[in-house]
C-alpha positions in Angstrom: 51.6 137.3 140.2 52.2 137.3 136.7 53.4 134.4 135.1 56.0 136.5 132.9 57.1 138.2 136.2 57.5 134.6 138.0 59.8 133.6 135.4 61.9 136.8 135.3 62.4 136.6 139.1 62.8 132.5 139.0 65.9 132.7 136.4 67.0 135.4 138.4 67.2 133.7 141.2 68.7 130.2 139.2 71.4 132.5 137.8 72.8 133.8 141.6 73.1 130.0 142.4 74.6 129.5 139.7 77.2 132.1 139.8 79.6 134.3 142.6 80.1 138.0 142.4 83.7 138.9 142.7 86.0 140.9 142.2 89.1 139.0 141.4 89.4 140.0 138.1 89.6 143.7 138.8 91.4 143.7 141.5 94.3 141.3 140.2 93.9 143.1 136.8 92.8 140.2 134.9 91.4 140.8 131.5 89.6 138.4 131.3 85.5 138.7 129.6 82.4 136.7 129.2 83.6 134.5 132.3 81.7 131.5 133.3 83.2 131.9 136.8 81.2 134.9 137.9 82.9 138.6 138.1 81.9 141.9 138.7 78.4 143.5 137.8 79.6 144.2 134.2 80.2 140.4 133.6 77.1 139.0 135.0 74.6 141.8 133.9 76.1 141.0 130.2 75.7 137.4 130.7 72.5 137.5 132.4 71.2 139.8 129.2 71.8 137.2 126.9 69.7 135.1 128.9 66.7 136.9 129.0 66.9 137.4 125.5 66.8 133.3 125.3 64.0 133.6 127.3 62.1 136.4 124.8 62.6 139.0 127.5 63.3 142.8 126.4 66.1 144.0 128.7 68.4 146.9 128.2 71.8 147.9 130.1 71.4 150.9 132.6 73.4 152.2 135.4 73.0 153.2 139.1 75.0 155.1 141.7 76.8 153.3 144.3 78.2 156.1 147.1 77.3 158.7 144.2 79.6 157.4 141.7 77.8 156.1 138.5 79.6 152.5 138.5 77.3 150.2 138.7 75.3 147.9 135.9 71.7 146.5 135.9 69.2 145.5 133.4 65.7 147.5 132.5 63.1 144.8 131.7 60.0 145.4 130.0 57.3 143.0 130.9 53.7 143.9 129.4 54.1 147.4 129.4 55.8 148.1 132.6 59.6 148.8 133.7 61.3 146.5 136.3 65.2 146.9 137.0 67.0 143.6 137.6 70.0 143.2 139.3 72.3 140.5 139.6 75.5 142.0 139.9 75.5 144.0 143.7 77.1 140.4 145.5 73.7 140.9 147.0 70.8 138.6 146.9 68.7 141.0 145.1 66.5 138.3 143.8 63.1 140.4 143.2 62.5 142.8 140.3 62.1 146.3 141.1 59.1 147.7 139.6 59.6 151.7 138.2 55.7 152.6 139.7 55.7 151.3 143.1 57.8 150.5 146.1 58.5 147.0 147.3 60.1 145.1 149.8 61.2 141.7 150.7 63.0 139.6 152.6 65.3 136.8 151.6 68.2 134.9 153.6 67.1 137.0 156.6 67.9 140.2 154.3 65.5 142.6 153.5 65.4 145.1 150.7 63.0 147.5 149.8 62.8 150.3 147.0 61.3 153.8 147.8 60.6 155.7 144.9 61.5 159.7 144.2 60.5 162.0 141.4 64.0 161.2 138.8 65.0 158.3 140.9 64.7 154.6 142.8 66.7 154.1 146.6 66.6 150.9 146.9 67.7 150.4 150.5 68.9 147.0 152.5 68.3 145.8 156.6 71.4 143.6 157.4 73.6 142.9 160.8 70.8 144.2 163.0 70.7 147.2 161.7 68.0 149.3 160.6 67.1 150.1 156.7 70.3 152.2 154.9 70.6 152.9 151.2 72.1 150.5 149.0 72.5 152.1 145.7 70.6 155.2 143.6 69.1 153.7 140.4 68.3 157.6 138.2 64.8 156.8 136.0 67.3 158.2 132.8 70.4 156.5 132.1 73.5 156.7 129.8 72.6 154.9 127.0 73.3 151.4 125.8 76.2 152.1 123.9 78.0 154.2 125.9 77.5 151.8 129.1 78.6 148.7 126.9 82.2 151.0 126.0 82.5 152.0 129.9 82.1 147.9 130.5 85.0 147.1 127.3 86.7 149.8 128.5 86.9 149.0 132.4 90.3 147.0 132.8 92.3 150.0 130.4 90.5 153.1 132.2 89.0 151.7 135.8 86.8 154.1 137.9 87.5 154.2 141.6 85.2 151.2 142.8 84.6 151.1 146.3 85.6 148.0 146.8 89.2 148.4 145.4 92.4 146.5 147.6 89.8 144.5 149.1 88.8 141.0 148.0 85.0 140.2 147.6 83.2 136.8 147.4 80.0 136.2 147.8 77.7 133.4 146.6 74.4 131.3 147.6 75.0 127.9 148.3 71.6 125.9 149.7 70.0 127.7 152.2 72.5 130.5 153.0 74.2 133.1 151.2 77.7 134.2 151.9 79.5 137.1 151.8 83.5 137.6 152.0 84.6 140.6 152.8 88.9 140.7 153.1 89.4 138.1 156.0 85.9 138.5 157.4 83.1 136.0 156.5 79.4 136.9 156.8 77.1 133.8 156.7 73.0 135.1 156.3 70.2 132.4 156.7 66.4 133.0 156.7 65.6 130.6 160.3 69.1 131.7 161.9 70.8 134.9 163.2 73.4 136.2 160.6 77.0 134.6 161.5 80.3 136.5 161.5 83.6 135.4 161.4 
């Protein structure tokens, strides 16, 4: 693999221990930015931005479509002349980059992900709960740009899209060898050696 690659996908990974997605701020209309305490895809896409560019990675904002609405943020990294979108703001273990030239697909905590590509846009799809592969979210090759994405992000407490999520509290986080997901009262536990657990 390439080195450059390695460490994109290694910090990636480091920064979802390090931090929950969840949507507490939104949903309890907390204004609060630049968190250390997790948040939505707006706050850890910004945070995680900053650092890559510590790390002397070229990254820019873009946006997907989750349930056809264009609400959710990611990064565009350019590593040696190719395109990779990273995400670490789905509440998904998404820990791989997503190259723009060829499909991919991995497991991780007994998930599995996997992109297909299509002529102006990525699927990339997820296998959970015994199921069989479904689309996650719609990533379009051509995006708003930067500056109108960073005003949708300032402007998301004072003017908030419908999320699909809204009225319902989400939590999810890796903690050792599992990662968990909290949906409302329900509590999914996914482990690579172990059946997924719900409660």
């Amino acid at each position: 693999m390439n080195q450059k690659l390695k460490k994109l996908e290694d910090l990636t990974l480091e920064y979802l221990k390090k931090r929950p997605f969840h949507n507490l701020f939104i949903t309890y209309e907390l204004d609060i930015k630049g968190s250390k305490i997790g948040g939505t895809c707006s706050d850890l896409t910004l945070e995680f931005k900053g650092i890559l560019e510590q790390n002397e990675f070229k990254s820019t904002l873009h946006c997907s479509l989750v349930d056809g609405a264009e609400i959710h943020k990611l990064l565009k990294v350019e590593i040696e002349g190719r395109f990779y979108f990273i995400d670490v703001g789905f509440g998904w273990p998404t820990i791989k980059a997503f190259p723009l030239d060829e499909p991919i697909e991995y497991f991780c905590y007994g998930i599995g992900f996997r992109s297909i590509l299509k002529e102006e846009f990525m699927e990339i799809q997820v296998k959970k709960d015994g199921k069989e592969y479904e689309e996650f979210f719609i990533i379009p090759f051509a995006s708003k740009s930067e500056e109108e994405i960073l005003q949708k992000i300032e402007n998301r407490f004072s003017n908030k899209p419908d999320y699909p999520f809204d009225g319902t509290l989400l939590y999810s986080f890796i903690h050792e060898d599992a990662f968990y997901f909290i949906r409302g009262n329900k509590k999914f536990i996914y482990r690579e050696d172990t059946k997924n657990k719900r409660r």
